[in-house]
N, C-alpha and C positions, 0 to 999 in steps of 0.2 A: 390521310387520316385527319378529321376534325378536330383543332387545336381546341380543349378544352378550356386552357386557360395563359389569358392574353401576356403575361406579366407573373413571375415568383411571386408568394404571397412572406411578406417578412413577419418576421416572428420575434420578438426577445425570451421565449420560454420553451429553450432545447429539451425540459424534463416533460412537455407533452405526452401523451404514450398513444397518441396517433398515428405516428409516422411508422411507415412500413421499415425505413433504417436511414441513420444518423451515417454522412458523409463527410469525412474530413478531409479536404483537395489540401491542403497544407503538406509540404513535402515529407518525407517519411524521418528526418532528423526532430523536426517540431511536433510530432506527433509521437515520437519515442518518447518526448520529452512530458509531455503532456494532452490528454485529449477529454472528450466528454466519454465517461464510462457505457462501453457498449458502441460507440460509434468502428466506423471500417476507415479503411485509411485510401482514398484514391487518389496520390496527388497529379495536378495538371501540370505542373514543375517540380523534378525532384530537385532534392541536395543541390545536387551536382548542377543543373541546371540552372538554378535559380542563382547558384553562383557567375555564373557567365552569363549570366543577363545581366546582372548586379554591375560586373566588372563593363560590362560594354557600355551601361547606362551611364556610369563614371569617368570610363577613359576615351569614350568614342562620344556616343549621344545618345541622347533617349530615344529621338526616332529609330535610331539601329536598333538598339535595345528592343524597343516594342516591336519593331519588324520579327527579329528573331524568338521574340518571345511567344509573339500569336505562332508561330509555327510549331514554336513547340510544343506550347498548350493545346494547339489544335491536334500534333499527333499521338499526343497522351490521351486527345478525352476521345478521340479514332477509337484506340487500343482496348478503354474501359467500354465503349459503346460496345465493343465485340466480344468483350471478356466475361464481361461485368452485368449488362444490361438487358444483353439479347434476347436472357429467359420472363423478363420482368412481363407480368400481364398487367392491361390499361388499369387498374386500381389501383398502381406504384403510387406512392405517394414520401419519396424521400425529403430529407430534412439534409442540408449542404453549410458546411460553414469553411471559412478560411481563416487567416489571424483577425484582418477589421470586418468582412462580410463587404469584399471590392471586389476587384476584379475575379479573381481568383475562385472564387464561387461564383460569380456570374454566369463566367465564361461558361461553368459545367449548366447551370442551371437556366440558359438562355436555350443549349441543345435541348434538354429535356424536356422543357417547358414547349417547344416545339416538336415536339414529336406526339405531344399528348397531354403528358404525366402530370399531374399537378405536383407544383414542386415549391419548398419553404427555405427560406434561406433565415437562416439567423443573423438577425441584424448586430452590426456589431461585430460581430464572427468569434473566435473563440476570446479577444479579449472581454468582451461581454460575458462570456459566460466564467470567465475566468475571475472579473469582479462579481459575478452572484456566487462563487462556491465562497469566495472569502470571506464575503456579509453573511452566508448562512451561516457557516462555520462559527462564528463571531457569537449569533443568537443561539443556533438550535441544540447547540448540548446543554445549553441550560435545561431546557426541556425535559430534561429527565434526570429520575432515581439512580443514583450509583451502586453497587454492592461490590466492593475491592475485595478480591481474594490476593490474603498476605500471605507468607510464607517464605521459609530460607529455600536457598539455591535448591533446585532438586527435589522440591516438596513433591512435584506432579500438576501444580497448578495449571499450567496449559494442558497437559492431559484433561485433568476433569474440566477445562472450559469448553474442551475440543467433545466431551461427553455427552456437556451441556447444551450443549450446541446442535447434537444428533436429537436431542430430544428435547429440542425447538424452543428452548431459553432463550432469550437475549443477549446474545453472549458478543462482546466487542473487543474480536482477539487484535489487539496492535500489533502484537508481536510478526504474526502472521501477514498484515497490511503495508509493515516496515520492511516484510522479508530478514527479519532481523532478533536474535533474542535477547537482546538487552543487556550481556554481557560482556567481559573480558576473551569470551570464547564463543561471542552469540551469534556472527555471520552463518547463516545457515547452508551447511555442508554442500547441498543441490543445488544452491543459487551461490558458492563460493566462487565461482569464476563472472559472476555478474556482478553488477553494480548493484546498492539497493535501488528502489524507485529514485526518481526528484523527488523533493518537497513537495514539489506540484502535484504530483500520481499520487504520491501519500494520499494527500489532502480531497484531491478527487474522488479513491475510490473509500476514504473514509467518511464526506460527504454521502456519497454515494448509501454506503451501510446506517449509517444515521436516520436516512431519510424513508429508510424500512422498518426501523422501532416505532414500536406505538409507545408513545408518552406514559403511560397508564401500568405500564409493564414496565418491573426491575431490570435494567442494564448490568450485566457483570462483565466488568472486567478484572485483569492482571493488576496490582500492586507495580507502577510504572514509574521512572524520572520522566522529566520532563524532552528528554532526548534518547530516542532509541539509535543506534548507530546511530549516524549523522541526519537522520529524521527527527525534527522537533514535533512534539503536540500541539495543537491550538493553544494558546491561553487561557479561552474559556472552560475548552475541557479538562485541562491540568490542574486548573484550580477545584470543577466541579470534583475531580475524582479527589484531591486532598482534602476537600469538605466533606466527601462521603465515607458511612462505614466500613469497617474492617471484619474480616470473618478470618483466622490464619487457619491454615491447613497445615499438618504434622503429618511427618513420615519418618519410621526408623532410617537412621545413621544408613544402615547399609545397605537401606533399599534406596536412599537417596542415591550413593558411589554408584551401583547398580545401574541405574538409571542416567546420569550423568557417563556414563562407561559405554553406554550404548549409544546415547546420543550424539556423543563425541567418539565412537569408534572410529571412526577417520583418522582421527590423531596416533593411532597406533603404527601405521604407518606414514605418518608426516611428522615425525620427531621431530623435523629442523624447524616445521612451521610451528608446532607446539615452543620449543624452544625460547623461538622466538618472542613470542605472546607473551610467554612470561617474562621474561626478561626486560620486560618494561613493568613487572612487581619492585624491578631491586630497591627502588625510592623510599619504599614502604616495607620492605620485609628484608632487604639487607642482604650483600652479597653471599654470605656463606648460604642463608637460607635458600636460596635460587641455585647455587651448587649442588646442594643437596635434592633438590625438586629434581636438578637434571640428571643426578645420579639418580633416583628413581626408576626417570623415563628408561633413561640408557640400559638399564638393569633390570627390566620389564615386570618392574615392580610397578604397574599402573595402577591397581588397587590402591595400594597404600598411599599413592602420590595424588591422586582424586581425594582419599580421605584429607589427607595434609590439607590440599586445598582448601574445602568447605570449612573445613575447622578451622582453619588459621587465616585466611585469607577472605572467602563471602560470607561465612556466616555472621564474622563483627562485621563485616562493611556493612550487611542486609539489615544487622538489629540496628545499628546507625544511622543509616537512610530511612526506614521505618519511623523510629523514634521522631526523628527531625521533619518527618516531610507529611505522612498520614496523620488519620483519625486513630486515638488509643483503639486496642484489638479488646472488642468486648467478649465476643466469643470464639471459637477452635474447635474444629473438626479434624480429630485424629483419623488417619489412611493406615490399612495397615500393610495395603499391596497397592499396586498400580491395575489388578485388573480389574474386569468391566463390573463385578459381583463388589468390589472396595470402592470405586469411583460411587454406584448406583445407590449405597447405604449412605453417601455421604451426599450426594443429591438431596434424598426422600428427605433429609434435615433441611432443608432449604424450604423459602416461601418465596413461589415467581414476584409477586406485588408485592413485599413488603420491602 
């Protein structure tokens, strides 16, 4: 087959939308950790391997070291040839990066490039691309209009953003991005045996989301600190959104519990971890009160101990935070259900661009 092209063509601009797909040879620890959004993960060295090349390079030599290392990179990029590439027709045209854009992508992008394919490696490799998510981050939320939807614990707020969102608002859910809901009780019940993302992953695929808004068009999001679980926000954007307006959304008392009941239905039967949770309140609300919360749970009084909560415990934290940290609330749209007919009237009030 006629080698189309002598030599990888390098690149510093991974967001091309040329490439047929984004290859990350980076072991699959560094790649959990962080990657470019949308890329696959092949590496030429895993984990495991990259560690005993490490250790040989160290305790023995580096020629050992690179002896055993081309072998093993040669029968990982074997395996992907077979796995991975075999269906690929001659218009492939993949994009390969590793941590600096050395060896590590070479090695895959020396076979390809030899078999045909035109092939791009990112120069630099992911810490290059690693420095442009941080500079953009820095500039591009300035770039746009805020609309903060405020509201106490339970208002429905992610509900209607999640509405908004169906029906192609601008809608910038962090909550969701964090994997996280910004509470004393926020870790999200289906990703409770997970980690949230890194910082890194945050930041990736909220780059990633940004870089889909059109400037021209209102951004809403959630009424947010500056740290969701152990996920901080940019700087730039924590400030944009405490510069921006407020709209608060209202919901009755018991549609709030209601909701809050459902969403944390898991805790019904994970008392101990409920328990738990709270009992890092006692600081703040004092040991008999935390008694009594867990006579509640125990007592399968969870209505009334949801109620307790919001009233005594997030509703002053939320008007505090609020006060302190946002734009005064000029206007309020009352909910008077959570369904799609209450969310849609509460929409129609809204202006996309203004």
């Amino acid at each position: 087959m006629p080698n189309r092209s002598r030599s990888p063509i390098q690149t510093q601009n991974p967001w091309q939308d040329n490439f047929s797909e984004m290859i990350d040879v980076r072991s699959e620890g560094e790649f959990a950790e962080d990657r470019i959004p949308g890329a696959i993960n092949l590496p030429v060295l895993s984990d495991r391997e990259r560690e005993k090349v490490g250790t040989l390079y160290k305790q023995v030599s580096p020629f050992e070291a690179k002896k055993v290392g081309a072998a093993l990179v040669s029968k990982n990029i074997s395996r992907h040839l077979t796995e991975h590439f075999a269906n690929k027709d001659r218009d492939y045209s993949p994009l390969i990066y590793c941590w600096r854009g050395g060896q590590r992508s070479n090695s895959l992008a020396a076979v390809l490039t030899q078999i045909g394919w035109q092939v791009s490696i990112l120069a630099g490799g992911y810490k290059t691309y690693r420095t442009a998510v941080r500079d953009r981050l820095q500039k591009l939320p300035q770039q746009f209009n805020y609309q903060v939807l405020c509201g106490l614990t339970g208002t429905g707020k992610t509900h209607l953003l999640q509405r908004m969102a169906q029906q192609r608002w601008q809608v910038l859910d962090l909550e969701a991005l964090a994997k996280h809901r910004g509470s004393l009780l926020g870790q999200q019940w289906e990703d409770s045996l997970k980690p949230q993302p890194s910082q890194k992953w945050f930041e990736s695929q909220l780059l990633q989301k940004l870089q889909q808004f059109d400037p021209q068009q209102m951004v809403w999001v959630e009424s947010e600190s500056n740290k969701i679980g152990q996920i901080y926000l940019p700087p730039t954007l924590w400030q944009k959104m405490k510069e921006s307006p407020c709209v608060e959304i209202q919901l009755p008392l018991e549609e709030r519990v209601s909701l809050l009941m459902q969403d944390y239905s898991h805790f019904a039967e994970q008392t101990e971890l409920l328990a738990s949770k709270i009992s890092r309140l006692k600081c703040r609300h004092g040991t008999e009160r935390i008694k009594y919360w867990n006579r509640l749970i125990k007592s399968d009084r969870g209505r009334e101990f949801v109620r307790e909560l919001l009233t005594v415990h997030y509703d002053p934290a939320y008007r505090r935070s609020i006060a302190k940290t946002f734009q005064p609330v000029k206007s309020s749209i009352e909910l008077t259900d959570l369904s799609n007919a209450s969310l849609d009237r509460a929409i129609a009030q809204f202006d996309r661009s203004s």
